[in-house]
C-alpha positions in Angstrom: -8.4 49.8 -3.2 -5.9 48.7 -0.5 -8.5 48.7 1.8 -10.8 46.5 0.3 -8.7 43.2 0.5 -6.2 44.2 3.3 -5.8 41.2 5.8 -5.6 42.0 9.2 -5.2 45.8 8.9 -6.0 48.5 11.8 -8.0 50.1 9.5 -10.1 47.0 8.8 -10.3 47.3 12.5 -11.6 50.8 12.3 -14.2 49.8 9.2 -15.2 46.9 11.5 -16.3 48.9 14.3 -18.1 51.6 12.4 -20.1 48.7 10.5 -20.7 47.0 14.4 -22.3 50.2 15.4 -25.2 49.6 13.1 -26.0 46.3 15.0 -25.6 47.9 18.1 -27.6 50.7 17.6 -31.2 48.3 16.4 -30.1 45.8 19.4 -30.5 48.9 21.8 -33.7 50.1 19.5 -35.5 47.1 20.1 -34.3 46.2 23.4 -31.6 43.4 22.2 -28.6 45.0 23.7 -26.9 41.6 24.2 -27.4 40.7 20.3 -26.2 44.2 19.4 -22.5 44.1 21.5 -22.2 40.3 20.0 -23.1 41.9 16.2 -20.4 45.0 16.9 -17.6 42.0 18.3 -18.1 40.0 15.3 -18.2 43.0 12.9 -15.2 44.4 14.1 -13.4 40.7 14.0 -14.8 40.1 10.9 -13.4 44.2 9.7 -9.8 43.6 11.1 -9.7 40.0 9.5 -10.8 41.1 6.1 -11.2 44.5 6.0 -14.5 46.4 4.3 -15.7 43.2 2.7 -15.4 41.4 6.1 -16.9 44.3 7.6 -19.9 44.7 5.2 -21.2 41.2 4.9 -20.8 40.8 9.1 -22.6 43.8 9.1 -25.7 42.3 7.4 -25.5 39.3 8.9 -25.6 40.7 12.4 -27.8 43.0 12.3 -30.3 40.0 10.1 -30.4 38.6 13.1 -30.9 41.2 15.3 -33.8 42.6 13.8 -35.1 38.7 13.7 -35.6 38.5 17.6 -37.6 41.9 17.9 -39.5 41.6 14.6 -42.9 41.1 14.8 -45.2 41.7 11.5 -48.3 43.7 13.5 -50.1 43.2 9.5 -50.0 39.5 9.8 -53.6 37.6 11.7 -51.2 34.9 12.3 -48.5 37.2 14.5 -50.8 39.7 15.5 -53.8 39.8 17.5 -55.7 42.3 14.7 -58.9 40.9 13.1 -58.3 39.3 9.5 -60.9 42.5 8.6 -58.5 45.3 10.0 -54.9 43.6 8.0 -53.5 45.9 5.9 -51.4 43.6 3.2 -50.2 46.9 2.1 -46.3 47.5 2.9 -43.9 50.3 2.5 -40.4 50.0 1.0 -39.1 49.9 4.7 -41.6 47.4 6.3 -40.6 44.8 3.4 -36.9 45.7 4.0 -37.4 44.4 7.8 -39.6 41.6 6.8 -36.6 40.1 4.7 -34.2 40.9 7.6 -36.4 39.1 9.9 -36.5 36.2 7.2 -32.8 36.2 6.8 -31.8 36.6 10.6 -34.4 33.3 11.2 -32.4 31.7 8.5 -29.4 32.3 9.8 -30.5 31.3 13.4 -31.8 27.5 12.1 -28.3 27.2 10.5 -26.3 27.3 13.6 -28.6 25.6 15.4 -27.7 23.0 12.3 -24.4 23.5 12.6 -24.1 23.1 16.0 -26.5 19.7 16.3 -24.3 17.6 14.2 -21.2 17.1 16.5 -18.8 16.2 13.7 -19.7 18.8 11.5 -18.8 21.8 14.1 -15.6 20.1 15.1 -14.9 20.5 11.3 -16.2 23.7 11.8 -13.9 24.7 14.2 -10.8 23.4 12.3 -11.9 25.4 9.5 -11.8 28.3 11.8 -8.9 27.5 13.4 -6.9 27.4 9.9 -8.2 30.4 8.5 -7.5 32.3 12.2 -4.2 31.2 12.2 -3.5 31.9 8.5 -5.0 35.8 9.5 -4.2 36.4 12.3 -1.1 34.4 13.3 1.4 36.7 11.2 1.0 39.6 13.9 2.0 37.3 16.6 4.6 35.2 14.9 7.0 36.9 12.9 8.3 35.1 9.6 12.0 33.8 9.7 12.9 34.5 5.7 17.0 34.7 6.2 19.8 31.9 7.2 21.2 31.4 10.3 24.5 30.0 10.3 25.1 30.6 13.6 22.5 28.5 15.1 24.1 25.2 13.2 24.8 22.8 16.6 28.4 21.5 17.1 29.2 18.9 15.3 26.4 19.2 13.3 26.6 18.9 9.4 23.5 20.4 8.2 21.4 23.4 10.3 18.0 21.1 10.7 17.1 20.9 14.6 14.5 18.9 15.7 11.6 20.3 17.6 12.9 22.3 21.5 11.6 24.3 23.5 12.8 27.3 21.8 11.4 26.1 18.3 8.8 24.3 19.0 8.8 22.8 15.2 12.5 22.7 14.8 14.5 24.6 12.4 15.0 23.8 8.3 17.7 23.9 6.7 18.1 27.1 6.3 18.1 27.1 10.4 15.3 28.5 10.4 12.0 28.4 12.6 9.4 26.1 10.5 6.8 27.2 13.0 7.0 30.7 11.2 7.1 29.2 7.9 3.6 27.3 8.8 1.8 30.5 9.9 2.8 32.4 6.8 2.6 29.5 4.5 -1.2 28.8 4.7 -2.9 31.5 2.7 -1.8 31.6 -0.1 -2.3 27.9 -0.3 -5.7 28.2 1.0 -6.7 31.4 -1.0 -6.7 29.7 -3.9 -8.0 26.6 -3.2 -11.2 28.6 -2.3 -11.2 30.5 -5.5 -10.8 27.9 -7.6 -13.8 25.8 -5.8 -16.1 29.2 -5.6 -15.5 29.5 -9.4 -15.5 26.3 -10.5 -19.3 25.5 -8.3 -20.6 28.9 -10.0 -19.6 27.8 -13.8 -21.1 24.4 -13.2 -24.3 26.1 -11.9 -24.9 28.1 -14.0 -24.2 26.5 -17.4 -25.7 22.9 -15.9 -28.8 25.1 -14.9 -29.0 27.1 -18.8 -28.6 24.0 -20.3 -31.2 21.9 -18.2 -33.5 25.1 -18.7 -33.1 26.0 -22.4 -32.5 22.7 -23.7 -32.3 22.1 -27.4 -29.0 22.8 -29.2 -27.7 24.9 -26.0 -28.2 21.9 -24.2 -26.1 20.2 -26.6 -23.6 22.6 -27.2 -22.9 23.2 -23.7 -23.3 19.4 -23.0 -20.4 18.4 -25.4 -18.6 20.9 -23.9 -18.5 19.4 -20.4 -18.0 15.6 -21.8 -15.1 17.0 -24.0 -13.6 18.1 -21.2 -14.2 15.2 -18.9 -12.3 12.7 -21.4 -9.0 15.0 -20.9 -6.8 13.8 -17.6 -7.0 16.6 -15.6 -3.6 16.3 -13.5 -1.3 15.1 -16.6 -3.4 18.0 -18.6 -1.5 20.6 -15.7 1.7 19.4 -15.8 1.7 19.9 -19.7 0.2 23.2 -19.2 2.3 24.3 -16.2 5.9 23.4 -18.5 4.5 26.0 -21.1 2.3 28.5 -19.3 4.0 30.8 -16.3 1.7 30.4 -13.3 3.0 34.3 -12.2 -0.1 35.2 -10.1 -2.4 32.5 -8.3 -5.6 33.3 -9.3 -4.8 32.8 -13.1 -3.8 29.4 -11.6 -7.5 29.2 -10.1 -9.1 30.1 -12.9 -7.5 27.5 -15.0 -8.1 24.8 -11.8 -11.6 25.7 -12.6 -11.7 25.4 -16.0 -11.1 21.9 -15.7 -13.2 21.0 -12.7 -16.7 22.5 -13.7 -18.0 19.8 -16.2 -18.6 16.9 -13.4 -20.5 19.0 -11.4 -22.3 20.4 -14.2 -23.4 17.1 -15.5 -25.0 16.6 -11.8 -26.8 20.1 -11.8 -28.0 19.5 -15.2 -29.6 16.1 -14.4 -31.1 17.3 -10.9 -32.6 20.3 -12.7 -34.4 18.3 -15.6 -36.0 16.8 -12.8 -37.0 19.7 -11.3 -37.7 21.2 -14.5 -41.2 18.8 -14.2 -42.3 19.5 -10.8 -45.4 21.6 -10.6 -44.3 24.5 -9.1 -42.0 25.1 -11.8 -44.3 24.7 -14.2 -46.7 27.4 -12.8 -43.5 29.7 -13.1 -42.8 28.6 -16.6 -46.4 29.2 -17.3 -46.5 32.9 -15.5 -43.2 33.7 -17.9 -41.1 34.7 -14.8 -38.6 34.9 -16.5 -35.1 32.2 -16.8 -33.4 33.8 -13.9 -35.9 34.3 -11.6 -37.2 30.9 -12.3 -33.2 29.4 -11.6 -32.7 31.5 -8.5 -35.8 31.6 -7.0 -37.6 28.2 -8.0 -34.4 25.5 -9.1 -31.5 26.7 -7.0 -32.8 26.6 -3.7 -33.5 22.8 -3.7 -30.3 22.0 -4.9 -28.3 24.0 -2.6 -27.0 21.3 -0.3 -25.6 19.3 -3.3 -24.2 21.8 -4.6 -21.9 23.5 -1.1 -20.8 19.9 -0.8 -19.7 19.4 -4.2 -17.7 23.1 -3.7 -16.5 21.5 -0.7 -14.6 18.6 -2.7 -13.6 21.3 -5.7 -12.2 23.1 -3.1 -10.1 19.9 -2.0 -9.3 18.9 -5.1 -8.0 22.4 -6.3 -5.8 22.1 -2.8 -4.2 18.8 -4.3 -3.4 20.0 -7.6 -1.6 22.9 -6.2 0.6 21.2 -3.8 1.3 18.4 -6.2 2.1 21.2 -9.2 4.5 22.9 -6.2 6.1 19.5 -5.3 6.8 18.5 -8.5 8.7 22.3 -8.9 6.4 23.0 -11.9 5.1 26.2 -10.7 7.2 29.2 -9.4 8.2 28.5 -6.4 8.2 31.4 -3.8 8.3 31.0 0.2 6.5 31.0 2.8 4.2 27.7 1.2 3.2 24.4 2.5 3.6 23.0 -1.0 7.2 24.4 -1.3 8.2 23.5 1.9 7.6 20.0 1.1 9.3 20.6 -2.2 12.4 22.6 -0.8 12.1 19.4 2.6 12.5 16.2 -1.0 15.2 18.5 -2.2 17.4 19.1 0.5 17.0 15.6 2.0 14.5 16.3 5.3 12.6 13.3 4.5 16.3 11.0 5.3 17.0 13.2 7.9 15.7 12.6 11.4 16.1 16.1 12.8 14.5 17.6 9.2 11.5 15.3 9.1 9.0 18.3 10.5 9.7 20.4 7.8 7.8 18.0 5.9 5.4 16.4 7.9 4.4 19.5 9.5 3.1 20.7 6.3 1.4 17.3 4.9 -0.4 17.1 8.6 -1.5 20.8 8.0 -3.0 20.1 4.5 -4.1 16.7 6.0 -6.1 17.6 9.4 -7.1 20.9 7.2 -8.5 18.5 4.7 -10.3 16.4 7.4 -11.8 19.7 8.6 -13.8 20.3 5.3 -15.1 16.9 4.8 -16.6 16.7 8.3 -17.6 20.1 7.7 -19.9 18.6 5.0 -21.9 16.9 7.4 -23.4 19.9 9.0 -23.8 21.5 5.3 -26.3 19.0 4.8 -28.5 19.5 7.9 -28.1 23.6 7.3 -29.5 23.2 3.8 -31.8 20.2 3.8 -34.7 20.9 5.7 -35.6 17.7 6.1 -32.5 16.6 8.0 -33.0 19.9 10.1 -36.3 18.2 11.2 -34.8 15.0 11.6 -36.9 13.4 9.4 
């Protein structure tokens, strides 16, 4: 299964290039060739970056938008020059397969376009990006600088921290060694988890806000109490309580619990926004067919509420970020280099922060978290415009 999660790997690399091939080979099928060497770039980017999952979702996404600039439905009066009295409306498996590649590559074309009209939003964008590259990628460049280094104490010098030169361009710590190293590997891990957490918090509040709004009756009031129960408990004094019994030996357990205590606001939101969507007519008419309670969430409720609810994953995602480094600072989780959060907690405890040549092993990390911070809340602004049409209008 190695593989499947391996972070910048030759054979991701490998996997990435065999999944570009498939863009490739419809961009010189229907005459794209410049789409098709863009979709095998990004596939095998997206492979060595994050291996077969990377590979596989680029590989869809590229090749969505492909087919999207050669697609023409011949069936349809209002793309085709047929008569209404010769459309067939008839379609095979494989015809509706490339109709809802067509739809997805559009989609995905409108979005960028989004993205890239709303000039804050791409520069947040971009820091995004530029975090998560350097996260990935920056380890085969930069190697990490885990042992001490007595010998490169200065003379005269009573501790090992150097301020930034041209030889360490973040100075050393007090170990005497290179904080620029610790940076690049101390990101994903930090990072990681603050994603999981928000993905998993966002998809509990969805879905129990949307049951409950749907169902109603005593699951409405089950899960309702639920959420308000948890709301009245402090979340950050409830995680230091928790993190002085429980071991926090793997990250994602300490994601999953970040999540359990984040979902209930957002539920609260989704519930509300789905009662009132519960009375619109469209709804109603898919009440009345008896489509069913998950077609009638995905298809019918969920789509209007997307932009609310990728921003609100947005903020989990911050939040969960917080937690973690203030759980690390305060020394309440185990602490194990390279981190942001511990090198802020190892900077408080070996005196950095009084120490003129030591201050960058802490503010390097807090203007990290900061600026990375600053990157997802002006990434917000173009989440809005990709998944409000309206905004995309500019109406």
């Amino acid at each position: 299964m190695g593989f499947l999660i391996a972070i910048a790997s030759l054979p991701g690399l490998i996997i990435g290039v065999l999944c570009g091939l498939v863009p490739l080979g419809m961009g010189l099928r229907h005459q794209q060739l410049k789409w098709g060497i863009i979709g095998l770039a990004l596939c095998a980017l997206a492979g060595f970056a994050f291996s077969l999952v990377g590979g596989l979702v680029m590989l869809l996404l590229t090749t969505a938008v492909v087919i999207s600039y050669a697609y023409v439905d011949r069936e349809d009066p209002f793309t085709s020059r047929a008569s209404l009295d010769a459309v067939n409306f008839e379609e095979s498996q494989l015809e509706f397969l490339m109709r809802q590649m067509a739809a997805l590559g559009r989609t995905i074309r409108q979005s960028m376009r989004a993205l890239m009209r709303n000039k804050a939003g791409f520069l947040g964008f971009i820091g995004i990006l530029f975090f998560v590259g350097v996260s990935v990628f920056g380890p085969l460049f930069i190697e990490y600088d885990g042992i001490t280094h007595v010998e490169r104490r200065l003379p005269g010098a009573r501790t090992l921290f150097q301020g930034p030169s041209d030889e360490h361009i973040l100075g050393l710590d007090w170990k005497g060694r290179d904080i620029l190293s610790h940076m690049v590997h101390g990101g994903r891990n930090l990072i990681i988890t603050s994603l999981e957490a928000g993905l998993i918090a966002t998809l509990i509040a969805v879905v129990v806000g949307a049951i409950a709004a749907m169902v109603g009756g005593l699951v409405d009031q089950i899960l309702s109490a639920i959420a308000n129960f948890i709301l009245t408990i402090p979340q950050f004094p409830l995680l230091l309580v928790l993190a002085s019994i429980l071991s926090f030996s793997s990250r994602f357990y300490m994601a999953l619990l970040f999540a359990a205590l984040s979902w209930p606001a957002l539920m609260r939101a989704v519930r509300a926004q789905v009662l009132s969507l519960r009375e619109r007519d469209y709804v109603q008419a898919a009440i009345a067919l008896d489509l069913g309670l998950p077609h009638i969430i995905i298809r019918e409720v969920l789509p209007n509420l997307m932009s609310y609810i990728v921003v609100n994953m947005i903020f989990s995602i911050r939040s969960a970020m917080y937690y973690i480094v203030g759980l690390v600072f305060l020394g309440l989780v185990p602490l194990k280099e390279p981190d942001w959060g511990v090198m802020i907690f190892t900077g408080r405890q070996q005196g950095a922060i009084f120490n003129p040549d030591g201050a960058s092993m802490i503010l390097s990390p807090v203007i990290a978290i900061a600026l990375f911070q600053l990157s997802l809340i002006l990434f917000t602004r173009s989440l809005e415009e990709v998944f409000n049409p309206r905004l995309r209008s500019g109406l």
